[in-house]
N, C-alpha and C positions, 0 to 999 in steps of 0.2 A: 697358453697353458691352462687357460682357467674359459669356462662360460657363467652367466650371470644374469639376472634379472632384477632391475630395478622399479620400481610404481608405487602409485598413488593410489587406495580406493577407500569408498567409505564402508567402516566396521557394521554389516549386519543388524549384530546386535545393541548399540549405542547411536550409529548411523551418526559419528563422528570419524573424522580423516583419519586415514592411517597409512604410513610408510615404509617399505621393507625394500629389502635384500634377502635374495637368495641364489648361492655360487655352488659349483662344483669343481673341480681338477685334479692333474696327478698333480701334486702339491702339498708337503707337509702342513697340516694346519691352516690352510685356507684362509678360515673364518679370520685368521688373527691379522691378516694382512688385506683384506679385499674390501667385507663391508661394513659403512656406519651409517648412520640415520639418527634423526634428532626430531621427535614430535614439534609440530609447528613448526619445521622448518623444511624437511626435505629428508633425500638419501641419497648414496653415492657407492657407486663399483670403484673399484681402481686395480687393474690389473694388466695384465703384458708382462711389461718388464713396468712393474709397477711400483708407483712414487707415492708413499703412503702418506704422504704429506698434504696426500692433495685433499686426504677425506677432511680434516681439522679445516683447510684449506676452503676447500668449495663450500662447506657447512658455516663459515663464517658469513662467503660471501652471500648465501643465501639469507645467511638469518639480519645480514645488514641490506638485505628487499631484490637482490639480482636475482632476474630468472634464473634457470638452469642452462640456457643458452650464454648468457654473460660468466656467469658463475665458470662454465667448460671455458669460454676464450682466455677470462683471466688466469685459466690454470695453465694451458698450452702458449699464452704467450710469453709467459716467466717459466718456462722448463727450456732448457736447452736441445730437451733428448723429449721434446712432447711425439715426434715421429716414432718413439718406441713402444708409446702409452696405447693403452686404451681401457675408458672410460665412460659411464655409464651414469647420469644422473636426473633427478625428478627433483620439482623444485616443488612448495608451498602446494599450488596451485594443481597440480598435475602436468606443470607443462615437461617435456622430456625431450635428451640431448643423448645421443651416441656418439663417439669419437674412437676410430680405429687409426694408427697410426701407422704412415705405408712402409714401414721398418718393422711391421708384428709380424710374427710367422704364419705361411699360410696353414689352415685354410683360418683368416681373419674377417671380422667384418661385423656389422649390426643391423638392427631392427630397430626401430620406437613408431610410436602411434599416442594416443590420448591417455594419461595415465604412463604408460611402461617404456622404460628403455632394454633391449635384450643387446647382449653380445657374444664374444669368444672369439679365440684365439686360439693358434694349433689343434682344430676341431677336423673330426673325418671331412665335414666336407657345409654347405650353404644349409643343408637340410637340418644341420641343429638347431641353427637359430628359427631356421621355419615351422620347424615343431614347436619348438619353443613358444612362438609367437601366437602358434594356432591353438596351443592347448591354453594359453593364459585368454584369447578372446573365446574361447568355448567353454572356460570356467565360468560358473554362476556367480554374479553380484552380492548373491546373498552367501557366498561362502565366507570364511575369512580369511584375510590376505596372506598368511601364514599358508594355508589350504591351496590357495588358488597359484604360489610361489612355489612349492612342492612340485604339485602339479607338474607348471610349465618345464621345472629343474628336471624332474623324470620324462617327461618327453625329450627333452632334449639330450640325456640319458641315453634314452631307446635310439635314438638314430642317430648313434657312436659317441658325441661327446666327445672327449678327448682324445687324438687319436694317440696319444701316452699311453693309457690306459685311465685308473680310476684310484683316488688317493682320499681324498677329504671333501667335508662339502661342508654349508652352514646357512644359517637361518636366520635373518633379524629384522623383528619389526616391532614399530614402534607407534605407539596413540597415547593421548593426555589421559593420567593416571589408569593406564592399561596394567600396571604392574603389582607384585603380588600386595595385597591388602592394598591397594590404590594407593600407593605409597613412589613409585617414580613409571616412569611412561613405556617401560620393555614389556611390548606382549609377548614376545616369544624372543627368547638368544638361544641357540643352540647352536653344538658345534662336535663335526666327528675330525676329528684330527689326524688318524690313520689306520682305513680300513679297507677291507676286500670291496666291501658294499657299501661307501656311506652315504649313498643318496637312503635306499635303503633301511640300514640305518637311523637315518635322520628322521626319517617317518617313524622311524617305532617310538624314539623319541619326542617326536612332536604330539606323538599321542599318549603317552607317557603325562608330557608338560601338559593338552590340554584336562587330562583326569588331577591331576596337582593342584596348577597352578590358576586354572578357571573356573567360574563361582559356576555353583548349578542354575542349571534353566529351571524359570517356574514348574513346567513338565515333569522335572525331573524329581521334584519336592515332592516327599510325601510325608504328610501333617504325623507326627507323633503325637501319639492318646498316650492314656497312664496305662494300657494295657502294653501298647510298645516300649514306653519307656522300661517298664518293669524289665521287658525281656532284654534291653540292650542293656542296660543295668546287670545283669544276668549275665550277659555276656562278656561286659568287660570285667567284672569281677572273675571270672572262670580264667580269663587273660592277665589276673594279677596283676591290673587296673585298681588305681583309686576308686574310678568312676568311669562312666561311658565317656565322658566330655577329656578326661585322662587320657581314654586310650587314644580316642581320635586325635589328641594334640602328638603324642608318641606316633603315632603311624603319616604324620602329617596328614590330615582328610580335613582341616579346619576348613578349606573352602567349599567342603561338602557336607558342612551337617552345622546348622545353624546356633549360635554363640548361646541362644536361651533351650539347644532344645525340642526348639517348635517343630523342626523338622529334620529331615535327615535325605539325601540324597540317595535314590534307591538302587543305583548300584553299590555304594557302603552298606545298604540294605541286605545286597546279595551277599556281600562277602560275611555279615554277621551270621546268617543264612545259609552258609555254604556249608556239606556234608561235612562231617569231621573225619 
């Protein structure tokens, strides 16, 4: 019912590890049932007829030092019904484990390689997951994982995906202090729970959360003088703003325009900017 991609890479820009999840299926709410990941430890799929037990589960045994290969045994030798499962996991390290079990509906089965484990179940046919596989090794290193997970999730989209049709899909990844104001480890959670398109979707969203939720690039920074300040001053007063620093806290843009001032992120730029 569901396809999936699980991995390891390091973040671009940090060039620290980071570990995600990203699913698709006809499936109400996906995300709430499929993936977890825990910075410094690992991430994990669970789905088929899927035993949710096993994400708290496997994320223990990794975070207490078993590969991802140990981590998958310990979970199918204490299921009764592990022949139902199938399971997707990346450990610390990058190492990576697929488990399809001969009780999933066709067409079932997986990929992994260094970093990624891919799977699915009830899929048109071998070619999703081989999409899948080929667009996450023809994604750029320098992308971020979030990016490079998308990706592979619409490939494997494009050549049918579920042969149900198309329901929910979802997005999680995770690095140390990736989260908003560096305050816990989610670089990205997102989650479309019931829609026409939510791969889709998930993208509009994902780009959404990266304009939000991620600090600007030095690039992106353009120095405020007292002749701009004046004019954003100007502007958010005309917005029935206290202040400039007012508005931006009301519109959420605080991770785009700098706490003293100094600068401002030039597409907040545009939109002060922008025709009335």
């Amino acid at each position: 019912m569901t396809f999936s991609i699980v991995a390891r890479a390091v973040d671009p820009g940090t060039g620290e590890p980071t570990w995600g999840v990203a699913v698709a299926s006809k499936f109400l709410a996906v995300g709430s049932a499929v993936p977890a990941a825990v910075a410094g430890v690992g991430a994990i799929a669970t789905q088929a007829e899927a035993n949710v037990a096993y994400k708290g589960l496997a994320l223990a045994h990794l975070d207490e030092g078993a590969t991802a290969a140990v981590a998958l045994e310990r979970l199918l030798e204490e299921d009764e019904r592990s022949d139902h499962r199938q399971v997707g996991i990346v450990d610390v390290d990058g190492n990576a484990v697929s488990h399809t079990g001969s009780s999933c509906f066709d067409w079932a089965g997986g990929r992994t390689g260094d970093g990624y484990a891919i799977q699915g179940n009830i899929l048109t046919g071998p070619e999703v997951v081989e999409a899948m596989e080929a667009a996450w090794l023809a994604s750029s290193p320098d992308e971020p994982l979030q990016h490079r997970l998308l990706a592979a999730l619409a490939a494997g989209d494009e050549a049918g995906g579920d042969s149900r049709g198309r329901q929910s899909a979802a997005l999680l990844v995770v690095r140390e202090e990736a989260g908003y104001g560096g305050n816990d480890d989610i670089a990205a959670d997102l989650r479309v729970d019931d829609h026409a398109a939510p791969i889709t979707e998930l993208k509009r969203l994902l780009d959404l959360s990266d304009f939000y939720l991620t600090a600007s690039t030095e690039a992106e920074k353009v120095p405020v003088t007292p002749e701009l300040e004046a004019e954003l001053e100007t502007y958010a007063a005309a917005q029935g703003a206290t202040g400039f620093l007012a508005w931006v806290a009301t519109e959420n843009y605080e991770m785009r325009v700098a706490e003293d001032l100094a600068w401002i992120d030039r597409r907040i730029l545009d939109i002060v900017r922008a025709p009335k």
